[in-house]
TIVO-283332 format. One record per atom (N, C-alpha, C, CB): x, y, z; residue in three letters. Coordinates in steps of 0.2 Angstrom, whole numbers, padded with zeros to 4 digits, always signed. Glycine has a CB too. Example, Ala and Ser with C-alpha at 12.3 -4.5 7.8 and 13.67 -1.06 7.14 Angstrom:
residues 2
+0066-0028+0039ALA
+0062-0022+0039ALA
+0066-0016+0039ALA
+0057-0022+0045ALA
+0064-0011+0035SER
+0068-0005+0036SER
+0064+0000+0039SER
+0070-0003+0029SER
//
This chain:
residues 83
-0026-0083+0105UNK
-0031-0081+0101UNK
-0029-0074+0097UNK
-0038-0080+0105UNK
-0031-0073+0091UNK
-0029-0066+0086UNK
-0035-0062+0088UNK
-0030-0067+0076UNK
-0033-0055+0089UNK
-0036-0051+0087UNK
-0039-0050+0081UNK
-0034-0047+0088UNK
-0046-0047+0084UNK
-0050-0046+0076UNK
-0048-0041+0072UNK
-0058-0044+0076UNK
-0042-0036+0073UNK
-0042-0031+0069UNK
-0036-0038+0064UNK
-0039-0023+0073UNK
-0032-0040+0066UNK
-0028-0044+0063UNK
-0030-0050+0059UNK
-0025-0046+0067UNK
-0035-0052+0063UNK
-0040-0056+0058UNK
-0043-0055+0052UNK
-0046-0058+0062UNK
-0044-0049+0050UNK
-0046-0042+0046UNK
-0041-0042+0040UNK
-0047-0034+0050UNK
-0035-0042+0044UNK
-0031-0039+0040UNK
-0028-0045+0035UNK
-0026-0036+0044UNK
-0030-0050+0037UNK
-0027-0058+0036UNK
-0030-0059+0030UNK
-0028-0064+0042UNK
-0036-0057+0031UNK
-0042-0059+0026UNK
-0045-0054+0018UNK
-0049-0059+0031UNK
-0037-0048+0019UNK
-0036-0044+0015UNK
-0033-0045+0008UNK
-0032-0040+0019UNK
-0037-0044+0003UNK
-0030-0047-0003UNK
-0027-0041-0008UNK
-0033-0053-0008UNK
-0023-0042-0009UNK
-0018-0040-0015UNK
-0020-0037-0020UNK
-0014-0045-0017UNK
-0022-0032-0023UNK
-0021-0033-0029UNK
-0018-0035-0035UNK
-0022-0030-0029UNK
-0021-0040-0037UNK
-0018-0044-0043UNK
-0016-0041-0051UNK
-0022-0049-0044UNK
-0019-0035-0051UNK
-0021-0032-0057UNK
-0012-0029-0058UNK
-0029-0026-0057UNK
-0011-0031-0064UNK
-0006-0027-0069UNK
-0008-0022-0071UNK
-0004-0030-0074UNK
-0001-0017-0070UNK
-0001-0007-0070UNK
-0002-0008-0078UNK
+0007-0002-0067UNK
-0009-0004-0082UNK
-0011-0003-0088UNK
-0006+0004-0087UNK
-0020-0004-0090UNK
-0004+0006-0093UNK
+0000+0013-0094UNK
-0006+0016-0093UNK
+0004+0016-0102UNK
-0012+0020-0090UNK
-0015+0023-0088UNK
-0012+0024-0081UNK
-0021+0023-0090UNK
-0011+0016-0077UNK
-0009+0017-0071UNK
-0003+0020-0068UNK
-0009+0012-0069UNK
+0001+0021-0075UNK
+0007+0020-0073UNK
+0008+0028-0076UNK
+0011+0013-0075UNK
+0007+0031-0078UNK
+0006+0040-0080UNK
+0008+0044-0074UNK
-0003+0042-0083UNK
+0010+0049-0075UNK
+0013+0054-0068UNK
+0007+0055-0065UNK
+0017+0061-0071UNK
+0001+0057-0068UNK
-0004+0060-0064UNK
-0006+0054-0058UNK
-0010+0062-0070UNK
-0005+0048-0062UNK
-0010+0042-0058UNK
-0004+0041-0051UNK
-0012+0034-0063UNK
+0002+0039-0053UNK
+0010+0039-0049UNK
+0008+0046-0044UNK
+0019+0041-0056UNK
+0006+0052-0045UNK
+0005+0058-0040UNK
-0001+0057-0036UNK
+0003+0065-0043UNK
-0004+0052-0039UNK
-0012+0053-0034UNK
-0010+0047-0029UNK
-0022+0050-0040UNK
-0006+0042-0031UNK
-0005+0037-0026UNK
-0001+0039-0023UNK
-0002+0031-0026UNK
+0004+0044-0024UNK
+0009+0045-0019UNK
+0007+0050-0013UNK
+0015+0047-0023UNK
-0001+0053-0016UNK
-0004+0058-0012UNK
-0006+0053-0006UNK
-0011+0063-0015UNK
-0008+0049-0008UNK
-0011+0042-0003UNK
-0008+0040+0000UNK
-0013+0037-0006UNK
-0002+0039+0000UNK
+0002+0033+0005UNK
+0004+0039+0008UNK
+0007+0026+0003UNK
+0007+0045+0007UNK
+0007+0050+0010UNK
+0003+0051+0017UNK
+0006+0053+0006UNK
-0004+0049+0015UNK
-0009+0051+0021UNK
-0011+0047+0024UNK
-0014+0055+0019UNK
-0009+0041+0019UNK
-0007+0032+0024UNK
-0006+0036+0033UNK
+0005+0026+0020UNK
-0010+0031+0038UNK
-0009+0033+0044UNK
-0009+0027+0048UNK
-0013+0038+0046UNK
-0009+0022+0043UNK
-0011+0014+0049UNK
-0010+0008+0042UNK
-0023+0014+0054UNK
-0007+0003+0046UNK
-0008-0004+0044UNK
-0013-0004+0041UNK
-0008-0009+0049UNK
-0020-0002+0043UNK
-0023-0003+0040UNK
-0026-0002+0033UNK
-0024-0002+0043UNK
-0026+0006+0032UNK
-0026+0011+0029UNK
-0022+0008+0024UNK
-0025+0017+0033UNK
-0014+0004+0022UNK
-0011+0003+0019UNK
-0014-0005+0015UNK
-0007+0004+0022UNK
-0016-0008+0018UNK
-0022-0014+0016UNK
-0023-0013+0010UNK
-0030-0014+0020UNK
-0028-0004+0012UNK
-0034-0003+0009UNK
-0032-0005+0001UNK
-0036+0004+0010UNK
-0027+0002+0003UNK
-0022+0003-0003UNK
-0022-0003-0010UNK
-0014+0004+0002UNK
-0018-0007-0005UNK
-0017-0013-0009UNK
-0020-0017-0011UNK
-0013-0016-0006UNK
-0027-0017-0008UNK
-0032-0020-0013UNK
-0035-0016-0019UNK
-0038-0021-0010UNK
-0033-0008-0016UNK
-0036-0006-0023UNK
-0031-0004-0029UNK
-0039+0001-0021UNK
-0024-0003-0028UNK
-0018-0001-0034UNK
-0016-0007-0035UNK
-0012+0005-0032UNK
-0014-0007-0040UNK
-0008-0012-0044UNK
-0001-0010-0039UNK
-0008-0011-0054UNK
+0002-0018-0040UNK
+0008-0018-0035UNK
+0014-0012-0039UNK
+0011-0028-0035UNK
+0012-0012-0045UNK
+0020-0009-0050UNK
+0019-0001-0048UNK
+0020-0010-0061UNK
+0013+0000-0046UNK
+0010+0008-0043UNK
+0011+0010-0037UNK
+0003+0008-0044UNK
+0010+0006-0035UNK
+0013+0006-0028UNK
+0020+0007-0026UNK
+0013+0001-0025UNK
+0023+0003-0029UNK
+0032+0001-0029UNK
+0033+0009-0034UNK
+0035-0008-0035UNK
+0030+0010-0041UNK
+0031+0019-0040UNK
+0031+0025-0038UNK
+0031+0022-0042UNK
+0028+0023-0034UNK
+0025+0030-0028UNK
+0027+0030-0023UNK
+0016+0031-0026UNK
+0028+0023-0018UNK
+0033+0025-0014UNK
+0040+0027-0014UNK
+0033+0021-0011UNK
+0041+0029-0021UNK
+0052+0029-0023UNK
+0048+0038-0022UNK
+0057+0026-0035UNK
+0043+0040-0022UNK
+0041+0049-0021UNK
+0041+0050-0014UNK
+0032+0051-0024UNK
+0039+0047-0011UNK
+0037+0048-0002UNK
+0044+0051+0000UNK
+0034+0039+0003UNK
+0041+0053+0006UNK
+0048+0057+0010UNK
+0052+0049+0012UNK
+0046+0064+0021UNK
+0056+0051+0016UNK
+0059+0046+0020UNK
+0057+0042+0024UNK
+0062+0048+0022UNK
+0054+0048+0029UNK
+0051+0045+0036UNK
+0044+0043+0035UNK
+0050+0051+0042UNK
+0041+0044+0032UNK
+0036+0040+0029UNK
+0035+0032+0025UNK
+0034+0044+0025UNK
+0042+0035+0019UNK
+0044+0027+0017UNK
+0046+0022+0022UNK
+0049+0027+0012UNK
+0048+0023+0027UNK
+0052+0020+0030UNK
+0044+0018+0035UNK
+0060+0024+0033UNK
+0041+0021+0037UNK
+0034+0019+0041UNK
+0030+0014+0037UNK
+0029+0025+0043UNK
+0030+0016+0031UNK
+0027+0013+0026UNK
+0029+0005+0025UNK
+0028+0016+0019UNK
+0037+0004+0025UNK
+0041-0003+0025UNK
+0038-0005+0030UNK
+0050-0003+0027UNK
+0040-0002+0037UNK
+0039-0006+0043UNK
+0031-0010+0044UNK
+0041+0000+0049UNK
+0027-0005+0040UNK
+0021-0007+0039UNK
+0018-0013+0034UNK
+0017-0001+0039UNK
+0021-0013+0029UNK
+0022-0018+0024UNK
+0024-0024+0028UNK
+0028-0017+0019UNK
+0031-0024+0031UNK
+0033-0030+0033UNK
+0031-0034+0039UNK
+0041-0029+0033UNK
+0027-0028+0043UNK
+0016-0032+0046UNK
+0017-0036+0041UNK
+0006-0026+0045UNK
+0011-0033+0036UNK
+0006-0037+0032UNK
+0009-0042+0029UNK
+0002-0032+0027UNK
+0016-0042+0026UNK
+0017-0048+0024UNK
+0018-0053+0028UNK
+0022-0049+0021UNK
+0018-0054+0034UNK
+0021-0059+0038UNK
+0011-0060+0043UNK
+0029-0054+0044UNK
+0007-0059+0041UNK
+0002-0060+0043UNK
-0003-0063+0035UNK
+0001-0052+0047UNK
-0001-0060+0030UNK
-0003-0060+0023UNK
-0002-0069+0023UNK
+0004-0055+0017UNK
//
């Protein structure tokens, strides 16, 4: 039987929206990258992803330290496999 936090996460979707050049501007690229920065959980990364467009995402994590990006991957490659 799944856990319900997993069950949660399953029922999580994607944002589908395409990065308008407002999204994709340095200011907006700094404010996500403040975010996945303070990203602390599988979860918390979900969030994320229902709320930013995917091309915003993909530029803000090229900003993140290392050790973070690399938590970030390890936490991605959760959600896709549960996605």
């Amino acid at each position: 039987m799944l856990q319900p936090a997993i069950i949660q996460l399953m029922q999580r979707h994607i944002c589908e929206l395409k990065a308008t050049k407002e999204w994709l501007m340095l200011d907006s690229i700094d404010y996500i990258t403040e975010c996945l920065e303070a990203c602390r959980s599988a979860e918390m990364l979900a969030d994320l992803r229902e709320i930013f467009p995917r091309d915003t995402l993909k530029g803000a994590s090229i900003k993140l330290g290392k050790t973070q990006r690399e938590i970030i991957q390890k936490w991605l490659q959760h959600l896709n496999t549960i996605h």
